[in-house]
N, C-alpha and C positions, 0 to 999 in steps of 0.2 A: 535478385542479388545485386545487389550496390556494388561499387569500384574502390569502396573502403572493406567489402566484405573479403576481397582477392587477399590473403595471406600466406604465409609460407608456414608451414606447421612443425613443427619441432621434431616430431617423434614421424614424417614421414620422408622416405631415404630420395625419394626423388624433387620433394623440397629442398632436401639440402644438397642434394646434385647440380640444381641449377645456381646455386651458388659459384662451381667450379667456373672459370674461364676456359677459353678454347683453350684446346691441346690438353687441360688437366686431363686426370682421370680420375673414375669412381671407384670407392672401396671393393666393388667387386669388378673392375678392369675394364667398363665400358669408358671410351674416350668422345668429349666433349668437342662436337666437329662443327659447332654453330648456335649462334644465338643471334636474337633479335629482339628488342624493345626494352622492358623493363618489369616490374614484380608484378603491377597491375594489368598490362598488355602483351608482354613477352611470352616467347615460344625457347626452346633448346632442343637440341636435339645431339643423339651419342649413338658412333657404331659401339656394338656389343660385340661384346668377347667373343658369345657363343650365338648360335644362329641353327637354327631349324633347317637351314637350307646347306648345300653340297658345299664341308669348309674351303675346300681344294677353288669353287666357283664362286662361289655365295657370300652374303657376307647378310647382317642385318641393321636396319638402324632404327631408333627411336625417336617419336619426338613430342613433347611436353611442355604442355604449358607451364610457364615459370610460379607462375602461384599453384593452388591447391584447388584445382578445378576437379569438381567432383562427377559431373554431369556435362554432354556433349553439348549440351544446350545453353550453357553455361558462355559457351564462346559469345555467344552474341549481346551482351551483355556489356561488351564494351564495343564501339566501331573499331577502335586500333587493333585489339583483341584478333579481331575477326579478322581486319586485313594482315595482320603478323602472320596470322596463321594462313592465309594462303599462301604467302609468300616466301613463308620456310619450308612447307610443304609441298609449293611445286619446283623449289629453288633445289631440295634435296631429290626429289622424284627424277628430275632431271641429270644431276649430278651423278645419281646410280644408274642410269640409262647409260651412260658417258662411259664409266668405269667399266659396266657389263660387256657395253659394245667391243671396247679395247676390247677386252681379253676374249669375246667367242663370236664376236659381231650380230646376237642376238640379243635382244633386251626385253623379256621375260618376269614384271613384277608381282606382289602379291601384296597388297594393304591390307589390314582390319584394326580397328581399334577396340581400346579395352576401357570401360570404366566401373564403379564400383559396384559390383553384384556378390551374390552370398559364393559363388565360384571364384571369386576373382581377390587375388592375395593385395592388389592393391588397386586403393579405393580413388588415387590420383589419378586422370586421365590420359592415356597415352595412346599413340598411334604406332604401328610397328608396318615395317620397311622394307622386305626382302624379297631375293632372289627365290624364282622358283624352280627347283631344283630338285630331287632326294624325292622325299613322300611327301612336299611343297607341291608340285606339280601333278595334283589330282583335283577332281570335284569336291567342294565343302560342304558340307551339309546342307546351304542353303541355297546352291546349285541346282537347276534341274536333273543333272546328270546323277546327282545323288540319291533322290529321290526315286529314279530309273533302277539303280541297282537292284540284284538280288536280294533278299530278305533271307537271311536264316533264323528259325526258333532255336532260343537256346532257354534254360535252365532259370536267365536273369531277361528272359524276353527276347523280342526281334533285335535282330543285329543286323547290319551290312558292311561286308568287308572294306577296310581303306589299308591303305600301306602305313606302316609307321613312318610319324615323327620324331625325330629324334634330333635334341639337340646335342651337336659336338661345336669342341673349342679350334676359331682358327689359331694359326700357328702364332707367335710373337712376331715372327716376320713379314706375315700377312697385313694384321693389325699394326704396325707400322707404317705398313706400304700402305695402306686404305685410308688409315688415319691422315697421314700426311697430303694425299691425293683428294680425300673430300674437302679436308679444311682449306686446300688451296683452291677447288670449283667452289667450295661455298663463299670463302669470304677474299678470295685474292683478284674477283674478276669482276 
């Protein structure tokens, strides 16, 4: 992949997300709490509305590269690229340690990232952010702990119990207070 190939794509919604600037927000209520570099070598990143993790504690955020990177691998393909991305990635990792601590004095997180598979509703590359909390806070499948579990046979094959995930919406006044608390540790210090 060349550095003329990086493009923003028309018909996908987290291309045109990174168009917004700090503080905007996205058609469906994720706020834009940080950016870095530009189309070719930039990252963004948005807390979301809704969060897999406990609304009351938790919260979750995103973070994406600004062009339409399809593959993880993709990052190194530029130098800038690659340093952007660590540096919004440990700038924001950090930032949510910060916010966690306030409010329970522990700091508890959970990464994975997604890119395009026949599972997966979007094919642009992104990283997810959150609190472990709710039915966050268990073994993943690719855990040893997981692996350990019970085995039940059912009807659709072997199964092993995990606790539901579920996502719920924080409140508007949460999303305010968080919003306004990241984009000042991201970009006011």
């Amino acid at each position: 992949m060349e550095l003329a190939d990086i493009i923003r794509q028309s018909d996908c919604s987290l291309c045109q997300e990174s168009l917004l600037e700090i503080g905007g927000v996205s058609n469906y209520g994720a706020a834009i709490i940080a950016k870095i570099g530009s189309l070719e070598d930039g990252w963004y990143a948005t807390l979301q509305r809704k969060t897999p993790a406990d609304p009351q504690t938790g919260f979750s955020v995103h973070i994406m590269p600004q062009g339409h990177l399809t593959s993880f691998g993709q990052i190194k393909t530029n130098p800038r690229l690659t340093l952007n991305y660590g540096l919004i990635f440990s700038s924001i990792y950090q930032a949510i340690e910060e916010i966690i601590r306030e409010q329970s004095g522990l700091a508890q997180l959970g990464c994975y990232g997604k890119c395009g598979t026949s599972q997966n509703t979007k094919e642009h590359i992104h990283f997810k952010l959150f609190e472990e909390s709710g039915g966050l806070n268990q073994p993943w499948p690719s855990d040893n702990p997981w692996s350990e579990k019970e085995v039940y046979i059912t009807a659709k094959g072997d199964r092993v119990l995990a606790l539901p995930v579920k996502k719920s919406i924080l409140s508007q006044e949460r999303v305010d207070y968080l919003s306004r608390r990241l984009i000042y540790l991201l970009n006011d210090n």
